[in-house]
Residue, then its C-alpha position, 0 to 999 in steps of 0.5 A: x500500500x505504500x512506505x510511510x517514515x514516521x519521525x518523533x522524538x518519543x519512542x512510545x508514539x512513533x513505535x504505536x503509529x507504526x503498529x496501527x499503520x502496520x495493522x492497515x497494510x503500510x510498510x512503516x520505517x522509524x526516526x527518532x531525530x533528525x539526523x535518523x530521518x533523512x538518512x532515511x529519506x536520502x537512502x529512499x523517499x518514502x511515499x509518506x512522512x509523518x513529522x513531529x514538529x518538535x525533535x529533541x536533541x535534534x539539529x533540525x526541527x519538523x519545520x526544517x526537515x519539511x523545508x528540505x523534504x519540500x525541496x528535494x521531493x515535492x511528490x512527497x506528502x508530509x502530515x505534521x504533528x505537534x504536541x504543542x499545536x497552535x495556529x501559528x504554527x499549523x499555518x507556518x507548516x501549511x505554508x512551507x508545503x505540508x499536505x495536513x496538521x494533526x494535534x497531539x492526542x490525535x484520534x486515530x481514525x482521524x489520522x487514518x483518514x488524512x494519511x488515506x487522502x494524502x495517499x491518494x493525493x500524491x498518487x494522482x499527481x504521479x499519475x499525471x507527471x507520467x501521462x505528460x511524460x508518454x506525450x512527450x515521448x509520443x513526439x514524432x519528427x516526420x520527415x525525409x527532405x534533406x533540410x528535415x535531415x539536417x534538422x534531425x541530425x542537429x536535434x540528435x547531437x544536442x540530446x546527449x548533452x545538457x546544453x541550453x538549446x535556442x530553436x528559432x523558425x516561423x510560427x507553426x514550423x514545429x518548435x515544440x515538437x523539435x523541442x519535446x524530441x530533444x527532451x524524449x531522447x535525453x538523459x532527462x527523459x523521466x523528468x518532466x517538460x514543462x512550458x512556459x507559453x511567454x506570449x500567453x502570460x500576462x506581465x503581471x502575473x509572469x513572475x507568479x506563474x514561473x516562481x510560484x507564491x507563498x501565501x498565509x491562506x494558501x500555503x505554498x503554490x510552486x511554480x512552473x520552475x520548481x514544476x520542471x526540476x529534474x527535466x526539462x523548461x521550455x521557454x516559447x517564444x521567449x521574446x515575448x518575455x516581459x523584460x523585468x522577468x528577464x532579468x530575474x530568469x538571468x540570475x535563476x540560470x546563473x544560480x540555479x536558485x530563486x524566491x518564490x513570491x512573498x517568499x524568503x527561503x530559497x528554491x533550488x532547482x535542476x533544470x535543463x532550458x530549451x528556448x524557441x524564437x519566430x523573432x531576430x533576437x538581434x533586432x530585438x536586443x538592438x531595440x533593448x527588449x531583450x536583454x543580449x546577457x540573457x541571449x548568450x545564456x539561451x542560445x548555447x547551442x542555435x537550431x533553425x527549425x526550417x518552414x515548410x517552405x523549405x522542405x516541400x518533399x515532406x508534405x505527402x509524409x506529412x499530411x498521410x501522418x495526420x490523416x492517421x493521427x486525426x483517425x486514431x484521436x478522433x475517429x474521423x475517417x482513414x483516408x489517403x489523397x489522390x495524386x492530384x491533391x499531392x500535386x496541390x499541396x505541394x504547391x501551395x502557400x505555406x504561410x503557417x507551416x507544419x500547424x497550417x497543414x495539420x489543420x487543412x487535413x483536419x478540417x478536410x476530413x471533417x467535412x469531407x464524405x469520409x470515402x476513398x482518396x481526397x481529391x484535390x477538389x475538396x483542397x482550399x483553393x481559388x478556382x473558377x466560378x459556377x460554369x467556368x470548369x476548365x478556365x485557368x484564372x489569371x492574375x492581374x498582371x499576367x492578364x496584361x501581358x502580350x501572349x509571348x510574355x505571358x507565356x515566358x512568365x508563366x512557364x518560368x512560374x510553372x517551373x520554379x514552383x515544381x523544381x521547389x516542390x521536387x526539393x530541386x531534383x531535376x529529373x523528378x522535375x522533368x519525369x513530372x513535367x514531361x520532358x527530357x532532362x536535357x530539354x528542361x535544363x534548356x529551358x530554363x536556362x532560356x527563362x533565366x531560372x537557375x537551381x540552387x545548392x540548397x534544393x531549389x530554384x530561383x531567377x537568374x537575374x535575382x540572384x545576380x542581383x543579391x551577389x552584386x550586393x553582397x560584393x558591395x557590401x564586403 
């Protein structure tokens, strides 16, 4: 049923607690004094301390021992009791994080009772610590474009240190799951992933939120900080971080310490930080919002999370992958995409990236019939109005075009959206298109389109341009 450390300087008690405890199925140990009591919970938490508040001959008090028990094993629930009870000092062990307070003579119904709830409590709070650890775990990076490659092989590296990791790329590129990855394959795995959403906490309440509090009528409140010890803190979007809050998260990574709000004692804490970023940090400390020693403190080791831009070939993989996860979350239909809506959403804008794409397949498998492939009709997409199938729709400035520079426009369009979508093979590209290799490297040659070293393509006469500018700058 559970191991519960019963410490009291009176032998007759501690020894009759450990019968009656015995008799209803605990395993019980025995302290007689400070120094016996956290040799005990040093060698083994128990699942549960019973703590006179008084110890004689002692070189620490029950409000001493619940201070460093709180500290170093938050999970673990302390009953206090005092032959001298009063209410300033149930209140003081109530504050420092004690889970009940029980007077001497205690009835011992009653003190069956707490140490039943405070049983129950601890165990429902473990129960959620390990939920949250199989979420983390469940992370998945799904990928194969050489820029998916490039981030795994980074990601992979940094999880067998204990460095703090900076992961920057536009919203919705999949910060936090690259985040969750690291902490996954870490060496922190068991220990929890706590974030702190910067942009979502109000300035008044952010230090609250991050340190905790301490109050008279509620006792000991931890905050996100002491919650992540022994794992993971991953800060998102920390540029939103108010910057009085700033200067107080410098000091915790430099001291590895803090005050709880309205607090004296000190929280120490282990933690590893992963940050994440959609802003230029530099921008921002040039601005003075960011504080630059703070900068250095978080970007130990810089990732960039590519944008679903850059890594196009993925979006197959990708869109299969949430079909699946919607099927087995939600229910909703199993279904897979015909060649054409492959085609589509390859070419289409990604302004939200990874998140953006999650959410089409969601909403397309929710109002979709639920049977055979998803045809590229049932894909958001500006098309021809009622009685205009077949029709191309042309953009203001094509339409305005003589035929011969329309045509060369929209070829040279064509092309570099399908070298894009092909990650800059060519010979996927002209096996797609319908032309020989030979011929498509001709041709775009002739519409001044050149490919690119990182898998892609652009124009000529751009790319001329940011080298001449480049050459000027240097």
């Amino acid at each position: 049923m559970g191991d519960i450390l019963i410490v009291d300087d009176e032998r007759d008690i501690r020894e009759l607690i450990g019968d009656i405890l015995e008799d209803e199925g605990y395993t019980t140990r025995l302290a007689g004094n400070s120094g016996e009591a956290m040799s005990e919970i040093n060698a083994e938490p128990p699942a549960l301390i019973i703590l006179d508040i008084w110890l004689k001959d002692s070189k620490m008090d029950g409000i001493d021992i619940l201070k460093t028990v709180k500290r170093d094993n938050p999970d673990v629930p302390v009953v206090i009791i005092s032959g001298h009870g009063n209410i300033e000092i149930a209140v003081a062990a109530i504050k420092q994080g004690a889970y009940d307070f029980i007077e001497k003579p205690f009835n011992i119904d009653q003190l069956l009772v707490v140490i039943r709830r405070a049983m129950e409590a601890s165990r429902l709070r473990r129960e959620n610590l390990t939920l949250k650890r199989r979420e983390t775990h469940a992370a998945e990076m799904i990928g194969d474009s050489p820029a998916f490659r490039a981030l795994s092989s980074q990601l992979e590296k940094v999880t067998r240190s204990n460095g703090r990791v900076m992961l920057t790329g536009p919203a919705g590129s999949g910060k936090e799951v690259a985040a969750r990855y690291i902490h996954a394959r870490s060496s922190r795995a068991s220990g929890p992933f706590i974030t702190v959403n910067c942009a979502g906490v109000t300035p008044e309440t952010m230090e609250e939120t991050l340190f905790g509090r301490e109050t008279p009528d509620r006792g000991v409140e931890p905050g996100l900080l002491e919650q992540a010890h022994g794992g993971v803190v991953y800060f998102d979007e920390v540029a939103d971080m108010p910057a009085g809050t700033q200067s107080k998260i410098l000091r915790v990574l430099v001291d590895q310490q803090f005050q709880r709000v309205g607090g004296q004692d000190n929280v120490r804490v282990d933690l590893r930080v992963i940050s994440s970023t959609n802003r230029d940090l530099d921008a921002e400390i040039a601005e003075g919002r960011f504080r630059q020693e703070l900068f250095h403190r978080l970007n130990v080791v810089p990732i960039a999370v590519p944008s679903l831009e850059d890594r196009r070939e993925d979006i197959p993989t990708l869109a299969r992958h949430f079909v699946e996860q919607c099927h087995k979350g939600q229910g909703l239909p199993n279904r897979d995409f015909s060649d054409e809506a492959i085609a589509l959403l390859q070419t289409m804008v990604w302004p939200g990236n990874v998140r953006q794409l999650k959410n089409l397949v969601e909403r397309v498998l929710i109002l979709g019939d639920g049977t055979g492939a998803i045809e590229a009709r049932e894909l958001p997409q500006e098309g021809p109005r009622d009685g205009e199938e077949g029709r191309v729709v042309l953009s203001g400035t094509l339409a305005t075009l003589p035929l011969r520079d329309a045509r060369e426009a929209f070829e040279r369009e064509y092309l570099l959206t399908q070298i894009n979508r092909f990650g800059g093979n060519i010979s996927r590209t002209a096996n797609f298109v319908g032309m020989e290799r030979s011929a498509l490297h001709r041709k775009l040659k002739s519409l001044g389109v050149v490919t690119t070293a990182k898998g892609g393509a652009r124009i000529a006469a751009l790319e001329e341009a940011e080298e001449e500018e480049e050459r000027a700058a240097s």
